[in-house]
N, C-alpha and C positions, 0 to 999 in steps of 0.2 A: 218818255224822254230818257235818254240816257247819256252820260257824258263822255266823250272820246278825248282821252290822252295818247300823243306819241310821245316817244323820248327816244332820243339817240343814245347808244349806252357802247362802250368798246369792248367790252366782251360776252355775248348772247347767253351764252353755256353759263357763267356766273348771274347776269343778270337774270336769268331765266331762275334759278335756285334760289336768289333773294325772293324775288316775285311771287313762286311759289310756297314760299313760306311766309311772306307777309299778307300774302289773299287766302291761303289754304286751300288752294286748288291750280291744276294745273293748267297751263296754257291749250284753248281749243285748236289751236294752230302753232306750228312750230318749224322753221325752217333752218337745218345748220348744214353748210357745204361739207360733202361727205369730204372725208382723209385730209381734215383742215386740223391745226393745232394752233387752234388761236387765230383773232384778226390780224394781228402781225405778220404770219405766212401766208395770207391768203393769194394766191396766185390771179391773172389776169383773167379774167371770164369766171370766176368763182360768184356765185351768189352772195351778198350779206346775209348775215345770218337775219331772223325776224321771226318774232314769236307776237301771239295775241291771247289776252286774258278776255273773254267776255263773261260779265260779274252780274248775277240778279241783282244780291244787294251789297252795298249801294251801287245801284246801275251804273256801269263802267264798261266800255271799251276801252282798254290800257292794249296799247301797241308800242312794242320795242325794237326799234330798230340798230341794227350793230352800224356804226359808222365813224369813224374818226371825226372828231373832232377836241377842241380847246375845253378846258374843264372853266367851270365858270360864266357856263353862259347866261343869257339873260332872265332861266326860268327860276324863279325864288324862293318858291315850294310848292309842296300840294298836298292834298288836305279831303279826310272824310271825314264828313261831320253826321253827327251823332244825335241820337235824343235828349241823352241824361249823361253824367258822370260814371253811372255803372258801365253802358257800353264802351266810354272810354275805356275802364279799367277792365272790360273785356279785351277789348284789341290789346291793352298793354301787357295780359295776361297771356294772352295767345303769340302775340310775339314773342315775348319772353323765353316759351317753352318751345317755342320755333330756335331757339339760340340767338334771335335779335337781341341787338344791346340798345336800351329805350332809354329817352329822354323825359323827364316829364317837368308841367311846368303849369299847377293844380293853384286855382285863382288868381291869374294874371291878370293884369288888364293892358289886352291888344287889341288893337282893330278898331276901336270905341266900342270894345265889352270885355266884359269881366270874362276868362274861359278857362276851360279844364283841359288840358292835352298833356299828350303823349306822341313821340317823333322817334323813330327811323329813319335810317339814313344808308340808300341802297349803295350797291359799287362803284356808281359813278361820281357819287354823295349830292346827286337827287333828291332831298329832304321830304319825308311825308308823316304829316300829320293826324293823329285820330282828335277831335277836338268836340267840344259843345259849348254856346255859348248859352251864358247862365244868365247874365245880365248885358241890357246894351248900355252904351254910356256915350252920352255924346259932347264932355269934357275934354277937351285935348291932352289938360293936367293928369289927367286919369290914365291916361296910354302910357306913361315914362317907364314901367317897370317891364316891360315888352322887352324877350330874349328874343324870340321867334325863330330861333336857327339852332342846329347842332353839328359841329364838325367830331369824325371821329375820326380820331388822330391817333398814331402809332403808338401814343403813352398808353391810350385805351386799349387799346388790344394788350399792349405789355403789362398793365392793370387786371386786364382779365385772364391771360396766363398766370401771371402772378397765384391769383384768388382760385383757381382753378388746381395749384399746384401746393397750395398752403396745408397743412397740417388742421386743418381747422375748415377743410371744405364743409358746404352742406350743400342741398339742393337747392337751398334759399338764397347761397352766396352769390348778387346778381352784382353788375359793374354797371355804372350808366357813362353815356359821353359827357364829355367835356363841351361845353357852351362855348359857342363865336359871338361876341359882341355884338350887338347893334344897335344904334339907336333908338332903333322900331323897328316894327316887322312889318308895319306898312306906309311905304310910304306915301307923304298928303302927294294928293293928286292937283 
């Protein structure tokens, strides 16, 4: 079995460079309308752009589609889960040195369990999660300390400019995002 994600994304060329830095490989398929500068110019009869990652592990069809659309829509994140904490802090290490700026959020209690992650957050701000859950819990009291989310917001980049530009860089000087509130990250059904 494998799982198949689509996602509508507004520009193929970026999100194709995120993608490929967050999976480490690149798209087996990749479509962009030649003498195009962006979906913005795209002319009448022009192709969308459309790229596809297909991933041994963890088994993924990830397809991305360029298409206009409203930011915010109904999908809430997405998420590779993991065996252990070490894996996690592999993806968070490989994102890292990919130039991702990660989120992390190490003994939470979401979902009703305890979990370890780390979050990205593509072009479109797409949310994706590297996670393992460590414990299940099936107290509701147990859920309340759930961020579940990360927006990266213009401070953060001016944060990482900043840290980038200081007297005092190192290779280790990393920036992480800024946290969007939420009540929970899942909501009861």
């Amino acid at each position: 079995m494998k799982v198949h994600i689509s996602l509508n994304v507004s520009d193929i060329e970026r999100s194709v460079a995120f993608y490929e830095k967050m999976l480490g490989t690149k798209p087996v398929k990749y479509i962009v309308p030649n003498g195009r500068e962006g979906f913005n110019s795209r002319q009448e009869g022009d192709r969308p752009g459309y790229a596809k990652f297909d991933i041994e592990n963890p088994p993924l069809n990830l397809v991305l589609n360029e298409a206009a659309f409203d930011s915010g829509g109904s999908l809430s994140h997405l998420g590779l889960q993991v065996n252990d904490t070490d894996h996690v802090l592999e993806f968070r290490q490989k994102w890292i040195d990919e130039g991702l700026i990660t989120f992390d959020e190490m003994g939470v209690n979401c979902c009703y369990a305890r979990q370890d992650k780390t979050w990205v957050s593509d072009p479109d701000g797409n949310e994706w999660e590297a996670f393992v859950v460590l414990e299940n819990l099936e107290d509701h009291a147990q859920n309340d300390s759930c961020h579940g989310s990360i927006e990266l917001t213009e401070s953060v980049e001016e944060e990482k400019s900043a840290a980038s530009s200081g007297c005092c860089e190192t290779e280790e000087t990393k920036v992480t995002a800024v946290e969007t509130k939420r009540e929970t990250c899942c909501p009861a059904n």
